[in-house]
C-alpha positions in Angstrom: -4.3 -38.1 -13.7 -1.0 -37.3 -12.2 -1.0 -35.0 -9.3 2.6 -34.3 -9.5 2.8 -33.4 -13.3 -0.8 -31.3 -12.8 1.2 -29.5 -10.1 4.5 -28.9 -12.0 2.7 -27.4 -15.1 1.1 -24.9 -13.4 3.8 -24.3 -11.6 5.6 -23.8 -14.5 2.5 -21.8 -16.1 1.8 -19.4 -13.1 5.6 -18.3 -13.0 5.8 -17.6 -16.4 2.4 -15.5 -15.9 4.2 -14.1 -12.8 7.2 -13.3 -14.6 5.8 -12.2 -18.1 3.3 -9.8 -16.1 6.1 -8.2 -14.1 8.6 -8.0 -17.5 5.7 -6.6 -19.2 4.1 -4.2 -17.0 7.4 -2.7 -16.4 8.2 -2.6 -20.0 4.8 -0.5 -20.6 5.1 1.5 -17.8 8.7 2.4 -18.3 7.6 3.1 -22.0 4.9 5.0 -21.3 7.2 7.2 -19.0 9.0 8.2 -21.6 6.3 8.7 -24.1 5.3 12.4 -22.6 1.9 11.8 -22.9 0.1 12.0 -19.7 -3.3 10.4 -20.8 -1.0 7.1 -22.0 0.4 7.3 -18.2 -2.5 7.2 -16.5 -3.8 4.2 -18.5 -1.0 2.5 -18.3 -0.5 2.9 -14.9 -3.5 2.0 -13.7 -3.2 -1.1 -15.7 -0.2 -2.2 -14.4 -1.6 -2.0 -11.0 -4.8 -3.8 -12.3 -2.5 -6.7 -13.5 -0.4 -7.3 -10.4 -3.3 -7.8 -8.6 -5.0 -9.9 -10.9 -2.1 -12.2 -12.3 1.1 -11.6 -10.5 -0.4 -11.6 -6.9 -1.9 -15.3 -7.3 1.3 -16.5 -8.6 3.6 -14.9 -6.1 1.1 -17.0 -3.1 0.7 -20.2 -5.7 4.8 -20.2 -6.3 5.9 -21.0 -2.9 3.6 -23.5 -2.0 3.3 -25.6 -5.0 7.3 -25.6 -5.2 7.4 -26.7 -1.6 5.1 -29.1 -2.6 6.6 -30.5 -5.9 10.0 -30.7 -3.7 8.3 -32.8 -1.2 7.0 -35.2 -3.6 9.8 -35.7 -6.0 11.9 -36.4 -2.6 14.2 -33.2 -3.0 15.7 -32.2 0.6 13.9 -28.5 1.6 17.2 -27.4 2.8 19.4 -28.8 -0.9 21.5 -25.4 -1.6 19.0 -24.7 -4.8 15.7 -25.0 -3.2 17.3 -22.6 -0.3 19.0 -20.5 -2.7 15.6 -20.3 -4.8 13.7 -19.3 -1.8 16.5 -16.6 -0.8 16.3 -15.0 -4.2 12.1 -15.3 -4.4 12.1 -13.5 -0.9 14.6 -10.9 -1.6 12.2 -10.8 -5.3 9.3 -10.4 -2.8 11.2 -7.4 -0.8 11.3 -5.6 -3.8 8.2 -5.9 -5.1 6.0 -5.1 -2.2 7.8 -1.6 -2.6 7.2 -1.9 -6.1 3.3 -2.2 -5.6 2.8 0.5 -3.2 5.0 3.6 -5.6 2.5 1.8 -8.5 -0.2 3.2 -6.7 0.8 6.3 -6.0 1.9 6.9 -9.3 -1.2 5.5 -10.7 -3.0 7.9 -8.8 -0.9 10.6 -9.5 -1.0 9.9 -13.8 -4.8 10.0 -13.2 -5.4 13.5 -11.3 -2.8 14.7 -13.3 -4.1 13.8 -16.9 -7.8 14.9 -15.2 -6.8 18.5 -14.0 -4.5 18.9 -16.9 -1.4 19.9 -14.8 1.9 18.8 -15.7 3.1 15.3 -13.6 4.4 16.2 -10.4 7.9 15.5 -9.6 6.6 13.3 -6.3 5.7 11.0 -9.8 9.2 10.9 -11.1 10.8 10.3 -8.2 9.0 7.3 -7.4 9.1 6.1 -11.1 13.0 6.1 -10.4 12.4 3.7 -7.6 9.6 1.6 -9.0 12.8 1.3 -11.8 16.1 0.7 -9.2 13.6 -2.1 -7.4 12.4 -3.8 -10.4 16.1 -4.7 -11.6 17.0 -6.7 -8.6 13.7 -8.7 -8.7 14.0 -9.1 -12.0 17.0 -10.5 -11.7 16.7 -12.5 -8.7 13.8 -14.0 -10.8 15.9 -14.7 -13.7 18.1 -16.8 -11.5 15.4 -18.8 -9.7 14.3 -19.9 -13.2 17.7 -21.5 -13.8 17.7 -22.8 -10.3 14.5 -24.8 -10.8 15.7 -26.0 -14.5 19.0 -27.1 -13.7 18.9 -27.9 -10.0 22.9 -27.3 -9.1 24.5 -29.5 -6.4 
């Protein structure tokens, strides 16, 4: 078996996970926000913090060092403007995120003892959702454009 093409598809397979986790987390969450309905918060938040640590956490640590590797092994200079620029827009992805995964928490835990005592969310909840929301834009984004990086390699 190739090493090379075993690396590149799950390369390929763990940042579409990484990517389709995020997209759809946030879509759930952001849903749920909007719903009203605190019991659907509270699952769904908890969920979403359930899933970056299950899916998107492993790909964010595989990503980096299987793309170093494929570069190395296809022969692609580490410093060629789309491998740098990738790395750029995967770290500034990264500096968003960590944020991201700390307010999930917190709001997890706040959906939760608020949908178990019964009291309305508190408005520590929608602040951070606003954040959770300004961060995931950027890295969503910055994702975006690290997938067309890596398909069409620019000079």
């Amino acid at each position: 078996m190739d090493s090379y093409l075993l690396v590149k598809t799950l390369h390929i397979l763990s940042a579409t996970l990484m990517v389709g986790t995020g997209f759809g987390s946030a879509f759930y969450l952001f849903c749920a926000n909007r719903s009203g309905s605190l019991p659907a918060q509270s699952v769904v938040a908890r969920l979403v913090c359930r899933a970056d640590w299950w899916f998107t956490t492993p790909a964010v640590i595989f990503q980096p060092l299987s793309g170093l590797w494929l570069a190395h092994a296809a022969g692609w200079p580490l410093d060629s403007r789309w491998i740098v620029l990738s790395l750029a827009l995967f770290v500034l992805a990264g500096l968003c995120w960590l944020p991201v995964l700390w307010l999930q928490i917190r709001m997890a835990r706040l959906a939760v003892a608020a949908s178990r005592d019964g009291t309305g969310m508190p408005a520590t909840y929608w602040r951070y959702a606003r954040y959770w929301e300004w961060l995931g834009y950027p890295a969503f984004c910055a994702m975006l454009a690290v997938y067309f990086l890596m398909v069409f390699k620019p000079q």
